[in-house]
Legacy VTK file of the C-alpha trace (Angstrom):
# vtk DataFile Version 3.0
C-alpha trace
ASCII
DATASET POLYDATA
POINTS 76 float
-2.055 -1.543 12.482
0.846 -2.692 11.432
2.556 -1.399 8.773
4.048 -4.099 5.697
6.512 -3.901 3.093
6.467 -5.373 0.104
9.639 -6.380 -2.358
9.425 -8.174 -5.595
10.755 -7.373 -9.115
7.317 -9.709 -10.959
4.894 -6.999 -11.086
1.981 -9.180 -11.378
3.590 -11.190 -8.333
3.565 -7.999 -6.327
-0.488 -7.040 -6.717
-1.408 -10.474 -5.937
0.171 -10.331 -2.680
-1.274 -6.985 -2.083
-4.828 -7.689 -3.450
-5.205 -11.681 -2.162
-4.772 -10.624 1.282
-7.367 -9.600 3.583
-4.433 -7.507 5.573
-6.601 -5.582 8.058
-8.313 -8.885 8.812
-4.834 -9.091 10.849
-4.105 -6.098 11.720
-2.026 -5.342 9.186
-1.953 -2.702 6.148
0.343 -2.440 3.002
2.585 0.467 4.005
4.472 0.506 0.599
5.472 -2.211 -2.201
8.548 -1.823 -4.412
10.510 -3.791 -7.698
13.539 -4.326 -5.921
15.595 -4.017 -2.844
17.673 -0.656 -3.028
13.910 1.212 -3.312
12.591 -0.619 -0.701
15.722 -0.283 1.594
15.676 3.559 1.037
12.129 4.113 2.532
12.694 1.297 5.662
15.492 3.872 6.386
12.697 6.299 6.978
9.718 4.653 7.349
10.726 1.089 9.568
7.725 -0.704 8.443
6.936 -3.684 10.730
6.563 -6.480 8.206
9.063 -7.289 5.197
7.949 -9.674 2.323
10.609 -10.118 0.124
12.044 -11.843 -3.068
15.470 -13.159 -2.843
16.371 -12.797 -6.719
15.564 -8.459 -7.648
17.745 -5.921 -9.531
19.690 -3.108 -8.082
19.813 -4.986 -4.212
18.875 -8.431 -3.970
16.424 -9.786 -1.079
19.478 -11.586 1.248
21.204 -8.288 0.774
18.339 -6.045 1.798
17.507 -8.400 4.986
21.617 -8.256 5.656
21.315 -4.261 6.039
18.021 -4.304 7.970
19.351 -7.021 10.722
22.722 -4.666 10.957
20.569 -1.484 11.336
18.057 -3.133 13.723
19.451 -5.129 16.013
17.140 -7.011 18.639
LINES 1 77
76 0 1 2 3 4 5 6 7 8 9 10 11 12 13 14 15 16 17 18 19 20 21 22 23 24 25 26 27 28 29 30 31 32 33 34 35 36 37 38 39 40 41 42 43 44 45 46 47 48 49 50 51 52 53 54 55 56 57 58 59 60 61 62 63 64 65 66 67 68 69 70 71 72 73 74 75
């Protein structure tokens, strides 16, 4: 399974995307979902999930921001 990630500050925006999703349907589960990016850039430090769904507009780190420090850490 592959593990996904999920960012967004809209609460109710965040549960639908976890609950409307059949994820194991693709092989995928919801490792973790958090309200904004600095959260969910501390546990891909530790965790590397495989999948990141992200807002672009969050407190504390926005979503360009957080996808800026994940391309620097893992480069292809």
């Amino acid at each position: 399974m592959y593990k996904v990630m999920i960012v967004e500050d809209e609460m109710l925006v965040r549960i639908g995307l976890k609950n409307s999703v059949e994820w194991s349907k693709f092989g995928l589960e919801v490792s973790a979902d958090f309200p904004d990016g600095q959260s969910a850039w501390d546990y891909y430090e530790r965790e590397k999930p495989d999948v990141v769904i992200t807002d672009i507009s969050m407190p504390r780190m926005d979503g360009m921001e957080l996808i800026s420090n994940i391309r620097k850490q893992d480069k292809y």
